[in-house]
C-alpha positions in Angstrom: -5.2 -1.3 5.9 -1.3 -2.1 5.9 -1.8 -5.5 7.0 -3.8 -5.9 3.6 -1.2 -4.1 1.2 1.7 -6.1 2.7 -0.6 -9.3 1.6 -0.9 -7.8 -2.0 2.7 -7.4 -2.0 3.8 -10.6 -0.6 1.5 -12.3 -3.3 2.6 -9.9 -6.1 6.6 -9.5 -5.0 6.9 -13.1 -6.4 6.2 -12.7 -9.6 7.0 -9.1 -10.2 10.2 -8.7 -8.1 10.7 -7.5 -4.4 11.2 -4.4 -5.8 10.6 -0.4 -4.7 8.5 0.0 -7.4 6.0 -2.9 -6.9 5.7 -2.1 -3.4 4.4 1.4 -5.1 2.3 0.4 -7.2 0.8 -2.4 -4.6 0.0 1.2 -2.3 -1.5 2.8 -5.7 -3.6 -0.4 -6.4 -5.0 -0.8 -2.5 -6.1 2.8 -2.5 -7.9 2.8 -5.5 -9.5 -0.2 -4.1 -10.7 1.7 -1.2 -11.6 4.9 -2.4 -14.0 3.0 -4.7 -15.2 1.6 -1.9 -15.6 4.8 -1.0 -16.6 6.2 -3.2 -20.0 4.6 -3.2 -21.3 6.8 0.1 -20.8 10.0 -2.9 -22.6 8.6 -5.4 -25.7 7.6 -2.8 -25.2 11.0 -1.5 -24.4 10.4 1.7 -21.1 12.4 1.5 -20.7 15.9 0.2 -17.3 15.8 -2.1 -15.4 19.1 -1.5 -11.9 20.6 -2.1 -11.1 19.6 1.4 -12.4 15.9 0.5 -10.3 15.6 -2.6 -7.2 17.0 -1.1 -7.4 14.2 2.1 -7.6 11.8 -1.1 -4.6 12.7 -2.3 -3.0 13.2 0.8 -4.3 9.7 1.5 -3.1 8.1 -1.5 0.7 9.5 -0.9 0.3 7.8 2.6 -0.7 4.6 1.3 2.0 4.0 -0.9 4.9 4.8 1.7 2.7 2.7 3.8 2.9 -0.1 1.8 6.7 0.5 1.2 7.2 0.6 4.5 5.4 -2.6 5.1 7.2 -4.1 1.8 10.9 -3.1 3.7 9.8 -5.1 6.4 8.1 -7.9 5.0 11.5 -8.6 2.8 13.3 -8.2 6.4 11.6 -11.0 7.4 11.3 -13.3 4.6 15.0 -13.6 4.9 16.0 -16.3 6.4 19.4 -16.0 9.1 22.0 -17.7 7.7 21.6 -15.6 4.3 21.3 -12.0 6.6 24.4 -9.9 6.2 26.7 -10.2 9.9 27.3 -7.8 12.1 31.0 -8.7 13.0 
């Protein structure tokens, strides 16, 4: 999964900014696309949505977009090339 948002975010960071709040909303935007996906086990009735089910989606959710934050730190830690990298001297 965090490969993937880091993707979104290296595609959307360009024209959006490298910025907290993209890297937010990138998390937001690639767990809505998997709990859709999801989401279609529900409506087959396959899966059983519970209290417990819609809490672990929100708990989920908060963990995708510090995921993708997380990923979005590093990814700008890397697309910065050395000679522009603050020194340690």
């Amino acid at each position: 999964m965090g490969i993937w948002a880091v993707w979104l975010y290296s595609a959307l960071a360009p024209r959006y900014g490298a910025k907290h709040t993209t890297a937010a909303l990138v998390g937001f935007a690639w767990w809505t696309m998997k709990t859709l996906q999801s989401a279609k086990w529900a409506g087959l009735g396959f899966v059983e949505i519970s209290k417990g089910l819609v809490l672990v989606g929100a708990m989920s959710l908060i963990a995708a977009v510090l995921a993708s934050m997380a990923g979005a730190w590093l990814y700008n830690k890397v697309d910065v090339p050395a000679r522009q990298r603050p020194s340690k001297a």
